[in-house]
N, C-alpha and C positions, 0 to 999 in steps of 0.2 A: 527541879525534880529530875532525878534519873530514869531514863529509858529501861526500860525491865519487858523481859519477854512475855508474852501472854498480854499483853495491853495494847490497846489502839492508838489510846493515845493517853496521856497523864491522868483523864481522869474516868476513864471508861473503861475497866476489865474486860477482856474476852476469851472465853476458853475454847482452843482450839481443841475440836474431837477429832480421836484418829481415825483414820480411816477404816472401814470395814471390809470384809469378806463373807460373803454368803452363801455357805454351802449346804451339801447334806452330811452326814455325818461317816463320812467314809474319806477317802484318797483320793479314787477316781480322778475327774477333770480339774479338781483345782490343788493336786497333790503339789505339780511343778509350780505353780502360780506360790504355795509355800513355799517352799523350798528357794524362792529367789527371794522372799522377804527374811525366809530364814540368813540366807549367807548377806544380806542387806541390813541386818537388823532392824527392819522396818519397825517403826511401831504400827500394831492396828489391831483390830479387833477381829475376834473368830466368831461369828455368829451360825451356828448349827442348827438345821431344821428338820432334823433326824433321819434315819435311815431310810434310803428312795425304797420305794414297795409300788409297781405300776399299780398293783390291784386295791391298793389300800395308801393314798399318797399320803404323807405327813399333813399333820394339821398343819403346822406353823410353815410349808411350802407351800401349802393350796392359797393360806392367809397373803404371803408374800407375791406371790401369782394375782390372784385378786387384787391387791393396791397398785397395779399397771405400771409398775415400777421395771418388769421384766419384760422388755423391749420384743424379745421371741418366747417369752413363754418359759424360759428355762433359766436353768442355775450352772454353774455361778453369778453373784455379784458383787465388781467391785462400787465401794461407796464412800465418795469424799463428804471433808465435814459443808462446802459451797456447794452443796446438793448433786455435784456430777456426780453422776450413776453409770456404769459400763457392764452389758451383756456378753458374753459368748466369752468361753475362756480361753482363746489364743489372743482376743483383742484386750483380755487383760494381762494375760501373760506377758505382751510384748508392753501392753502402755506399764506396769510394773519395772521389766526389763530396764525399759529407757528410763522413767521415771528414778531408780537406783544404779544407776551405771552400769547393767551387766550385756549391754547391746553393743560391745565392741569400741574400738578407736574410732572410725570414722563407717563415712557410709557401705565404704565397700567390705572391709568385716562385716556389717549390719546386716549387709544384705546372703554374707555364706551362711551367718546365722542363720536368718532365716532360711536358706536353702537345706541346711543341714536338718532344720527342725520338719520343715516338710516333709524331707526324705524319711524321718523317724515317724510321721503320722499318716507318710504310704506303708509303712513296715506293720506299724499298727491295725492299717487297715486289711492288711494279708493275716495279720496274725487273726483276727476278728471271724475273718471271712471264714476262715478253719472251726474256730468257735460254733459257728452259722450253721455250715457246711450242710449236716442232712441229719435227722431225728433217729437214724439210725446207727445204733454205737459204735458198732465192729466197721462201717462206712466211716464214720467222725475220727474214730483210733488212725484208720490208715490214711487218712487225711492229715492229721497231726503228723504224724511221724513223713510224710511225704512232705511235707512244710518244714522239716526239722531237717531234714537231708536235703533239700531242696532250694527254697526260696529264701527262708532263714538264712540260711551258708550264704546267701550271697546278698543278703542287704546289709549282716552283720562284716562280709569283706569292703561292701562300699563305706560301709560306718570307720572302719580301721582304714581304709586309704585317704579317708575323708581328713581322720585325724594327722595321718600320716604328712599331708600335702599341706593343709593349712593351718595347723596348731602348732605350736611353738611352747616349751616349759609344762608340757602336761595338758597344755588346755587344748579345745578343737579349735577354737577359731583365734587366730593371734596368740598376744601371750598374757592374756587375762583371761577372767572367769566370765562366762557368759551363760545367758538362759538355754542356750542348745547346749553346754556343758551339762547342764542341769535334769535337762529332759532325756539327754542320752542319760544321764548317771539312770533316772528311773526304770526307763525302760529294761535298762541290764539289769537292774534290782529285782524288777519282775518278774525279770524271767528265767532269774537267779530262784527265787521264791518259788516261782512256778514248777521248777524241775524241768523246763522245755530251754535251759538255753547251757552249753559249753564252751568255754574260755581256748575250748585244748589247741586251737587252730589260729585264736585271736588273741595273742599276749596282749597288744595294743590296746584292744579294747579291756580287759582284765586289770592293765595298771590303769586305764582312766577311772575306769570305775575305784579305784582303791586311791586313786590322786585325789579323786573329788570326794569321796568320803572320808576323807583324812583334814579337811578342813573346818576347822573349830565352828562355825557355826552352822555347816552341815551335819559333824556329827553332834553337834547338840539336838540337833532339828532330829535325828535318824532314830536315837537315842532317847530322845524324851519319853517321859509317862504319857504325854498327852497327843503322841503320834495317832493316827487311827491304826487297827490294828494290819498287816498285809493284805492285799486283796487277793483270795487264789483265783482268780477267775479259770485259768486253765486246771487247776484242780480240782474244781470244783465240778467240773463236765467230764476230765477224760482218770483214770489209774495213773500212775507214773508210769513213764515211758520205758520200754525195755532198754539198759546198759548200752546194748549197740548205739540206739538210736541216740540217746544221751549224747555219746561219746562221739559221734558225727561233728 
C-alpha cells in the first residue's frame, strides 16, 4: 500500500486541522500576525468574535475568556491542531514569523528584527500617548501636531536609517522579507490612512512601503473583500491636520 498524506499509518486516516487565529473583528493587534501568514500562504483559520466594545464585550469573547484557554485574559489567539495554544500577540507574531521563514537568515538578523520591531512599538506607544494625552481638544490638537513636528520626524528618521544600514534589495533586515518588514509596512499604512504621517522628507521609507505592497500575496492580503475595514484611530479623535503640519 502506498504512503498518502493525511494518514498515520496505512490503515488509520487522520485529518489534520489548520491552525487557527482568534480575534475580534477588526485589524488592530493581529492585523501584522495576518499579514505574515498572508505573504506565507499559511493555511489557517480566521475565527472572529466580533467587534471589542469594553462596555458591552462580545458574547463569543466573553465565551472564549471563560474556557481558560486565554492565559492573560486577552485576544489574540493562536491554535494548533495538537492543542498548543499561544497568548499575546508579539509572542505569536514572532512564533508565526519563525514558524514560516520570515525571521531572517540566522540569529543575528533575528535579533535586528526584532530590534527594529520594538523600535516600531516604542513609536506606537508615543503615538498612543498623544491619543491619551488630555480630554480636552484644542490641548489633544496641539499635541498632535507637536508629535508631528516633533517626535514623529525622528522615529520615522531612525526607521529610514534603520533600513538604510541593515536591509539590503528593498527589505529592512538582510535581503529577504521579514515580519519587521511587515509591521513597518503597517504602521506607514496607518498613518498613511490616518492623515498624521508624510513621505516628503523620507523617500526610503515611501519606496519600502510601495516595495512591500507590491508583493503578490500582500497585495492580495491589502486588497481582499475580506480585509477588515482601516482603523482611523487618529481620525477618529482629532479633524485633519493643517497642510503645514502634514507637510512637516
Amino acid at each position: 500500500s502506498s504512503r498518502c498524506a493525511g494518514f498515520v499509518n496505512r490503515h488509520f486516516p487522520t485529518i489534520i486541522m489548520a491552525p487557527s487565529l482568534t480575534y475580534f473583528s477588526s485589524r488592530g493587534k493581529a492585523e501584522t500576525i495576518r499579514l505574515v501568514l498572508a505573504q506565507a500562504q499559511a493555511d489557517y483559520t480566521e475565527v472572529a468574535v466580533g467587534s471589542w466594545n469594553p462596555a458591552n464585550q462580545p458574547e463569543a469573547f466573553v465565551k472564549v475568556r471563560e474556557s481558560g484557554e486565554l492565559d492573560f485574559g486577552a485576544l489574540p489567539m493562536w491554535k494548533e491542531d495538537d492543542g498548543f495554544t499561544l497568548v499575546q500577540s508579539v509572542a505569536i507574531l514572532r512564533y508565526v514569523a519563525r514558524k514560516y521563514g520570515l525571521y531572517g537568515s540566522d540569529d543575528k538578523e533575528g535579533a535586528l528584527i526584532d530590534s527594529l520591531y520594538d523600535g516600531i512599538v516604542d513609536y506606537n506607544m508615543a503615538g498612543r500617548a498623544v491619543i491619551t494625552s488630555s480630554n480636552d481638544q484644542e490641548k489633544k490638537i496641539q499635541a498632535r501636531d507637536e508629535f508631528m513636528a516633533g517626535a514623529q520626524l525622528k522615529w520615522l528618521g531612525f526607521f529610514s536609517n534603520f533600513i538604510t544600514k541593515h536591509g539590503k534589495n528593498g527589505y529592512a533586515v538582510g535581503n529577504k522579507m521579514s515580519y519587521a518588514d511587515l509591521a513597518l509596512y503597517q504602521v506607514l499604512e496607518s498613518g498613511v490612512d490616518n492623515q498624521v504621517l508624510s513621505f516628503l522628507d523620507f523617500p526610503v521609507l515611501k519606496q519600502h512601503k510601495e516595495f512591500i505592497q507590491s508583493h503578490p500575496n500582500i497585495a492580495a492580503h491589502i486588497h481582499s473583500p475580506k480585509r477588515y475595514p482601516v482603523q482611523l484611530t487618529w481620525a477618529a479623535v482629532f479633524p485633519p491636520p493643517a497642510p503645514a503640519a502634514a507637510a512637516k
